[in-house]
Legacy VTK file of the C-alpha trace (Angstrom):
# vtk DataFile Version 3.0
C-alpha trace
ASCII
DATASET POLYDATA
POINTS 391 float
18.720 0.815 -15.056
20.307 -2.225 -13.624
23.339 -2.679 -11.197
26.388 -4.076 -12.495
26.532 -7.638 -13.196
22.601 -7.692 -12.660
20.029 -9.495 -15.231
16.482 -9.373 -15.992
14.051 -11.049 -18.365
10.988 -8.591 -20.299
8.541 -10.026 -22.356
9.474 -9.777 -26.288
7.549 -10.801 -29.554
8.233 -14.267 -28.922
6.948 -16.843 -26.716
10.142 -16.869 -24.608
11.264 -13.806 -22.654
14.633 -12.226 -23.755
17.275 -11.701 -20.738
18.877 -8.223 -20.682
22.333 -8.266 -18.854
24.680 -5.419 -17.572
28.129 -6.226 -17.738
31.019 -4.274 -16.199
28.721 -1.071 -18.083
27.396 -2.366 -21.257
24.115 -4.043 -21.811
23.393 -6.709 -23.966
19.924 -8.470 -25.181
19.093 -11.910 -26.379
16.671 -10.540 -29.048
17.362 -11.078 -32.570
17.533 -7.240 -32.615
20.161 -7.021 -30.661
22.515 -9.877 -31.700
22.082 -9.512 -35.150
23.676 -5.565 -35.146
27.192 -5.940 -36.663
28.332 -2.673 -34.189
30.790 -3.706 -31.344
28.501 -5.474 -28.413
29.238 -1.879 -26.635
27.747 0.377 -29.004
24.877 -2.029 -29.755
21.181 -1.004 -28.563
17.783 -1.904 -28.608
13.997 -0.988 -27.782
14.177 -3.591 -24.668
17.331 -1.829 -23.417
16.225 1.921 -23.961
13.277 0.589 -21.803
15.457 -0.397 -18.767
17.533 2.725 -19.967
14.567 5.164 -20.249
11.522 3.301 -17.441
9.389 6.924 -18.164
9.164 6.161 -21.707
8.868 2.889 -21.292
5.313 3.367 -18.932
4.009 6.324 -20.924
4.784 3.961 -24.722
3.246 0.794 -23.046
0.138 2.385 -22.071
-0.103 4.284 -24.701
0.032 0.762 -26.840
-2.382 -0.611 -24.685
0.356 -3.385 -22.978
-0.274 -2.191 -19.410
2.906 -0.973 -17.001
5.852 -2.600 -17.441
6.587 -3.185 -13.478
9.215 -5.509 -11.620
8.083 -9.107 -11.538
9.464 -11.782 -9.380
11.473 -15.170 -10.072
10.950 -18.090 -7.494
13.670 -18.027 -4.898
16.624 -19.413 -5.692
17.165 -21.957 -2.522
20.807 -22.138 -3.177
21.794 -18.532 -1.974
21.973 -16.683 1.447
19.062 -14.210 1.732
20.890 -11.930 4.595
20.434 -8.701 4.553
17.691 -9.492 1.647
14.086 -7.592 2.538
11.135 -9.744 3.440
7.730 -8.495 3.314
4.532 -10.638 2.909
3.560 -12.377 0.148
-0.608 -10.786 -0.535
-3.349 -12.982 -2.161
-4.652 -10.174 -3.854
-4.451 -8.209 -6.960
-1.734 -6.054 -8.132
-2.498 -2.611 -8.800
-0.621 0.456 -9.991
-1.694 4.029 -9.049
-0.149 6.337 -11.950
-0.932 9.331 -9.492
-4.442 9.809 -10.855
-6.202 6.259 -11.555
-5.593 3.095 -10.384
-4.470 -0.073 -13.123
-4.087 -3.385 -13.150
-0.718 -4.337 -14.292
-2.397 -5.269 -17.580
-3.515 -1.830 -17.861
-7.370 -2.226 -16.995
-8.385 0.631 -15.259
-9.742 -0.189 -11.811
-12.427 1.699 -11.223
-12.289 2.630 -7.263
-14.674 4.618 -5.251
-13.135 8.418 -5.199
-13.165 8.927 -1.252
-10.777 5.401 -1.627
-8.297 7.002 -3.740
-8.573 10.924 -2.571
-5.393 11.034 -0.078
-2.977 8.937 -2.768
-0.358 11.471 -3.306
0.602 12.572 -7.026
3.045 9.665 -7.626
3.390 5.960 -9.046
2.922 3.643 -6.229
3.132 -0.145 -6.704
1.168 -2.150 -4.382
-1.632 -5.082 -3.914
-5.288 -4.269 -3.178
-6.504 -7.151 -0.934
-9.124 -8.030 1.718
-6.945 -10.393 3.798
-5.243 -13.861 3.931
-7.400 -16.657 2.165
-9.696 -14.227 0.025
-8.253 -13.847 -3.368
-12.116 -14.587 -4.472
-13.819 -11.878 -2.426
-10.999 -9.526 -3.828
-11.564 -9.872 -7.227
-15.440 -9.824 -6.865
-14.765 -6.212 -5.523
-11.951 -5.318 -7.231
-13.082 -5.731 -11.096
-16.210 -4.528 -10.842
-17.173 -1.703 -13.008
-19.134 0.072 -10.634
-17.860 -0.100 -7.297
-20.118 -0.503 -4.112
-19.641 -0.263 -0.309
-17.524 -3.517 -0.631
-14.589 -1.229 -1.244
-14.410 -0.663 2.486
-13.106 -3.789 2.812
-10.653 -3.197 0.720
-6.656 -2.141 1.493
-3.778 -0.622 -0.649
-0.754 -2.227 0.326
1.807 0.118 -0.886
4.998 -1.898 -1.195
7.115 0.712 -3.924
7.658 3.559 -5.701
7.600 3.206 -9.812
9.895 4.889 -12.332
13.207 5.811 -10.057
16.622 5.140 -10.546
16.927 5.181 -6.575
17.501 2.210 -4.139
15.281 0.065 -2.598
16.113 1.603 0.564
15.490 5.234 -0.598
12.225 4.415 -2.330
11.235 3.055 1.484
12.443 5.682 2.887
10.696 8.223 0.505
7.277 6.038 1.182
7.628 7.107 4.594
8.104 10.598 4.460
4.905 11.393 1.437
2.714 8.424 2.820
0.302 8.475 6.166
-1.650 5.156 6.943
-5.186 5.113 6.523
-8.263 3.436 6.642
-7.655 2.753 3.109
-4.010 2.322 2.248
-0.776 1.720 4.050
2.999 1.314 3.190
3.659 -3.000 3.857
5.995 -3.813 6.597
9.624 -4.862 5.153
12.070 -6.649 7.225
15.593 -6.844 7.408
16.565 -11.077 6.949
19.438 -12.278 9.039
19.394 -15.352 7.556
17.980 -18.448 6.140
16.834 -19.352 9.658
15.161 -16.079 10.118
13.781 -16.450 6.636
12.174 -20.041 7.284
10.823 -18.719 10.717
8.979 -15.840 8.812
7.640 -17.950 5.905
6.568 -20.298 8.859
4.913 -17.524 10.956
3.162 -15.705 7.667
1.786 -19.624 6.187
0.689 -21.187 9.134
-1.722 -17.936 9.636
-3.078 -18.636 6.076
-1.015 -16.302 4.398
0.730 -17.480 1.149
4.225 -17.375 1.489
7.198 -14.023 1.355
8.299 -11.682 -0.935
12.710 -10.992 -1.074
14.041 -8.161 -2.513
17.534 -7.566 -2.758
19.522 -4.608 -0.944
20.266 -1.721 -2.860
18.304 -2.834 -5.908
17.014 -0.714 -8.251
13.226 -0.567 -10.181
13.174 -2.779 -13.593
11.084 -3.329 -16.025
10.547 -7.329 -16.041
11.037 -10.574 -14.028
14.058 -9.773 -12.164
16.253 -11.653 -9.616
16.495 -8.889 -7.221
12.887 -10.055 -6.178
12.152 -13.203 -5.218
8.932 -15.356 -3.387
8.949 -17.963 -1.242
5.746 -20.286 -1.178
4.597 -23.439 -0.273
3.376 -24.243 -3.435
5.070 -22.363 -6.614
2.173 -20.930 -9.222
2.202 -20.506 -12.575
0.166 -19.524 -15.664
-0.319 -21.501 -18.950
-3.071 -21.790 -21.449
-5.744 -24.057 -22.279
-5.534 -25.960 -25.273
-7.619 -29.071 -25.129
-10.677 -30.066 -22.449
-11.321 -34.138 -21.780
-14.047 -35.544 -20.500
-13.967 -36.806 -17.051
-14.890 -40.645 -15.855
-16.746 -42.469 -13.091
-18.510 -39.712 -10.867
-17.604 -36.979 -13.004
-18.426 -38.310 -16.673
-20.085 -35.607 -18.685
-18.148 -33.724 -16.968
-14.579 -31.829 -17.509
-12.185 -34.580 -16.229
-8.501 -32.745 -16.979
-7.026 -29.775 -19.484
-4.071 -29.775 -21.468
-2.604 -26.626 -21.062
0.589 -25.442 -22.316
3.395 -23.014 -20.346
4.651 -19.835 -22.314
7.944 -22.333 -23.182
5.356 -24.468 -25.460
5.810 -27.224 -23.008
2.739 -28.935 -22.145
0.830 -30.916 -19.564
-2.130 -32.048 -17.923
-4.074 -30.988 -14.372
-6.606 -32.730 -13.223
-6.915 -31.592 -10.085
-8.301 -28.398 -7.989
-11.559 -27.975 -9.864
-14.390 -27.218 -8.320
-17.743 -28.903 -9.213
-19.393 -25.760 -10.879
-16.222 -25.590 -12.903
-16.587 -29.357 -13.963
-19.870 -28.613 -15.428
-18.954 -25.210 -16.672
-15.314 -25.622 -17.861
-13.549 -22.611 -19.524
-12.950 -22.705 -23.009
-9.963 -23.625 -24.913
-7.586 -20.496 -25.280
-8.369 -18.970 -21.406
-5.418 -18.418 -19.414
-5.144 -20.018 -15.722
-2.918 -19.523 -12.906
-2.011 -23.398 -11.853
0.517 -24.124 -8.843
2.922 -27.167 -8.514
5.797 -28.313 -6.053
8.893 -28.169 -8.210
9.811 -28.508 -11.540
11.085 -31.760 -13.274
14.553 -32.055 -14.605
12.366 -31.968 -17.990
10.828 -28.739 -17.075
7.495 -29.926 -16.237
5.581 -28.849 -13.154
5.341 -32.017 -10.570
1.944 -32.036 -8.730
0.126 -29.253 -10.827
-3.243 -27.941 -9.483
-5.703 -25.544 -10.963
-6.567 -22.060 -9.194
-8.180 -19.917 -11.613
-8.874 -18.144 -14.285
-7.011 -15.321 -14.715
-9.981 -12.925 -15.244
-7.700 -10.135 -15.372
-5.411 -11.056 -17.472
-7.931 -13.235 -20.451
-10.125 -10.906 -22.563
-12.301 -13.733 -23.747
-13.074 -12.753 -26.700
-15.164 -14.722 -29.315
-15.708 -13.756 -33.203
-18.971 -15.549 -35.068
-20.127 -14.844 -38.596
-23.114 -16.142 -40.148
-23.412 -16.449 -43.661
-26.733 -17.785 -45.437
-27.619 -16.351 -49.003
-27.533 -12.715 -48.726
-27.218 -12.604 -45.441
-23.492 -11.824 -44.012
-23.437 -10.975 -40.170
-21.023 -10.964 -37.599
-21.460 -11.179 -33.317
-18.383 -10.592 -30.895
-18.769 -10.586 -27.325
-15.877 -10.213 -25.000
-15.356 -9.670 -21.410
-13.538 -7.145 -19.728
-13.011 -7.506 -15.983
-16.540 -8.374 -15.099
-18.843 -6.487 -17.853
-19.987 -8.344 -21.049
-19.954 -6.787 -24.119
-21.762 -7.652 -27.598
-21.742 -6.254 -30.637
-23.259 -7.398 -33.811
-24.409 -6.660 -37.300
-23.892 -6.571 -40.976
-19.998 -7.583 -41.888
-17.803 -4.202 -42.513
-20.305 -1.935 -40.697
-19.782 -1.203 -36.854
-23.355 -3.047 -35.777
-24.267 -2.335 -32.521
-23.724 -2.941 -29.094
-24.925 -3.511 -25.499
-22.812 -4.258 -21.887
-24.093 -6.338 -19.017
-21.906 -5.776 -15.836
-21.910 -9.030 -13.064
-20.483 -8.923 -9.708
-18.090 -11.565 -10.619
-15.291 -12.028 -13.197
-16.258 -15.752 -13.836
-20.138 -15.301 -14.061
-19.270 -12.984 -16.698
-17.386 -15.063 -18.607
-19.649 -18.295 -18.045
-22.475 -15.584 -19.566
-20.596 -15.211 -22.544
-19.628 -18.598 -23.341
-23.673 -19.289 -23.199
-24.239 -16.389 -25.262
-21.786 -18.150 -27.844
-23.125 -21.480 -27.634
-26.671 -19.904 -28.685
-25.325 -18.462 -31.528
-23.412 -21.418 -32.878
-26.619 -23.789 -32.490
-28.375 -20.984 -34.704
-25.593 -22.036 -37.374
-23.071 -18.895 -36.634
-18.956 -20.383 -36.920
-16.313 -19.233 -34.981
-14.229 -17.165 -37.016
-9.982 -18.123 -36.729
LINES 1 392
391 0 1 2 3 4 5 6 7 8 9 10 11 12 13 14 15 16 17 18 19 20 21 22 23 24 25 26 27 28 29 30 31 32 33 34 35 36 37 38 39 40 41 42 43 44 45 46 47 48 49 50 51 52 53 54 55 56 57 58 59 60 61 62 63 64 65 66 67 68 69 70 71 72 73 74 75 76 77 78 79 80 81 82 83 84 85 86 87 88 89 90 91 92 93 94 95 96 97 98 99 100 101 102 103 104 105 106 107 108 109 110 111 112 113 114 115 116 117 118 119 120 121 122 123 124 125 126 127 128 129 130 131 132 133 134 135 136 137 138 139 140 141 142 143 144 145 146 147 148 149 150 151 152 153 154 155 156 157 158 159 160 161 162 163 164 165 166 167 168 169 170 171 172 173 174 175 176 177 178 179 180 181 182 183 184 185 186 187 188 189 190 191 192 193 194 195 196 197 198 199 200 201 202 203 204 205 206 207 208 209 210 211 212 213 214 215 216 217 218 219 220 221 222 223 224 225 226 227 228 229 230 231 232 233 234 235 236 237 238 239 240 241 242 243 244 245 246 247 248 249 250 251 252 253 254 255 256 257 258 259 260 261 262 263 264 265 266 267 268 269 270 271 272 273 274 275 276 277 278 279 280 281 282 283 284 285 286 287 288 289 290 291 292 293 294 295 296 297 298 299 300 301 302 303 304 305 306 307 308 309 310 311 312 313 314 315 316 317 318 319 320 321 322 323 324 325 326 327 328 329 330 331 332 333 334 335 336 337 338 339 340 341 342 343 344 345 346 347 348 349 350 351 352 353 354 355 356 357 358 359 360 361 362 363 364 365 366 367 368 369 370 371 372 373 374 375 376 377 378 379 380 381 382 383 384 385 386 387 388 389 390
């Protein structure tokens, strides 16, 4: 549910998000479901709303569908308003993770496959937090994290808890109820939230947490409730804003790095598109990923057209992409198919005769992008043995 007067964004059929508003009681919804009802605005509903409405259905139909949790997402902080009496709490440069009281998910709703003595003293609840090594190893995490068969690595490994999913209770009482049902351990602990006083305070925190490597603070407003969606009631503060967009073309690059990848178009969720050309390193010139992958890319502001200024690459989002690749291979008589995708860090194949299930085999690497770098070989093979990408 959201406060009066209070607005947030979810992620529709279309490319852009649709903005769900509560006003003095009633909701409204930019989707063409919603405006096209002829009922009074008041009496008008649809399936975005009853999922703001009804946040239990909402998780148990979204994972049921395969779409992951639908958990409260952050804008970039508006510098124009006072963040007093706002909560600040460390920004992590890890992965998000959601612990339905049982398992632990991505957000994307990949199942994280944790050891059992890291998981054992989790109570029966959904908990919303960041598993992460430490400031500065976003790499390390993953390489841990997305493994299908987890090793003593996990030790390294913490659960910043930082809320409680699916209530229609403050901030301040899902705090308050972390404290009383969770006990710090080795493995897991609630994250530190602090009152702000004001934009002073706020600029001396983001100055203590970046100049120690960390990546910038995370605002969330007082008395705000849990939504499904990017929300204003949360809000980070970086150094650099990030971003994700899609690949759609690869250039060569010139001088030193000829032969090699030079720049990517990529395109933002908007359809707006630009180019980086910056931030890759030099295994990624030579191996570049392929048209379609998704990347996280961070920039200093946005132009009064709408375009990042500055944009440099990060990564891959390994897991969010699915990388995913379709051949068939027709000659005569012979009609076969190979796919090969990659899910978190394991490879799989399958292949056979079109319209029968073929077979299949898994490879597992102890990192997200040597998986995918695996695959893409795999492809090339097949396509120089006259197998086309099917579209």
């Amino acid at each position: 549910m959201l406060k009066e007067g209070q607005s947030v964004e979810v992620k529709g059929s279309g490319v852009k998000p649709y903005l769900i508003k509560n006003t003095k009681g009633n909701y409204s919804c930019s989707c063409p479901a919603w405006r096209n009802q002829s009922l009074p605005t008041n009496k008008r509903i649809c399936k975005h709303i009853k999922r703001i409405l009804d946040p239990s259905s909402s998780q148990e139909n979204a994972m049921a569908k395969g779409r992951g949790f639908p958990v409260l997402l952050a804008i970039n902080w508006e510098k124009g308003f006072d963040p007093s009496g706002w909560w600040m709490s460390e920004k992590l440069d890890g992965i998000r993770a959601i612990w339905n009281g049982k398992k632990m998910y991505t957000r994307h709703g990949n199942e994280i496959f944790s050891p059992e003595w890291f998981t054992k003293d989790l109570p029966p609840l959904k908990l919303d937090g960041e598993l992460w090594v430490g400031r500065g190893e976003f790499q390390e995490t993953t390489s841990i994290v997305l493994k299908k068969k987890p090793d003593d690595r996990w030790k390294k490994i913490k659960f910043a808890i930082f809320d409680i999913i699916n209530t229609s209770q403050s901030f301040e009482n899902r705090q308050e109820g972390l404290s009383k049902i969770i006990d710090s351990s080795d493995n897991f602990y609630i994250l530190e939230q602090v009152k702000c006083k004001s934009k002073v305070h706020l600029y001396e925190t983001f100055d203590a947490v970046t100049s120690s490597g960390g990546e910038g603070v995370m605002m969330r407003e007082e008395g705000s409730l849990y939504v499904d969606g990017r929300s204003s009631c949360l809000q980070k503060v970086k150094l650099f804003l990030d971003a994700e967009a899609t690949i759609i073309r690869l250039s060569d690059g010139e001088g030193k790095h000829k032969g090699e990848l030079g720049s990517m178009l990529v395109e933002m969720s908007d359809g707006k598109r630009f180019s980086i050309g910056s931030g890759f390193t030099s295994a990624m010139r030579k191996n570049p990923p392929t048209e379609g992958t998704l990347i996280t890319y961070k920039y200093q502001e946005l132009t009064n057209e709408g375009l990042p200024r500055f944009p440099i690459f990060l990564r891959v989002r390994s897991d969010k992409n699915k990388n995913e690749f379709l051949l068939i291979f027709k000659d005569g008589d012979k009609n076969k198919f190979w796919k090969g995708s990659v899910s978190n860090a394991t490879v799989t194949i399958r292949f056979g005769k079109v319209g029968s299930k073929g077979q299949a085999r898994s490879k597992d690497f102890d990192d997200p992008q040597k998986a995918i770098l695996f695959l893409e070989s795999k492809q090339n093979e097949k396509i120089k043995k006259g197998y086309i990408v099917n579209r």
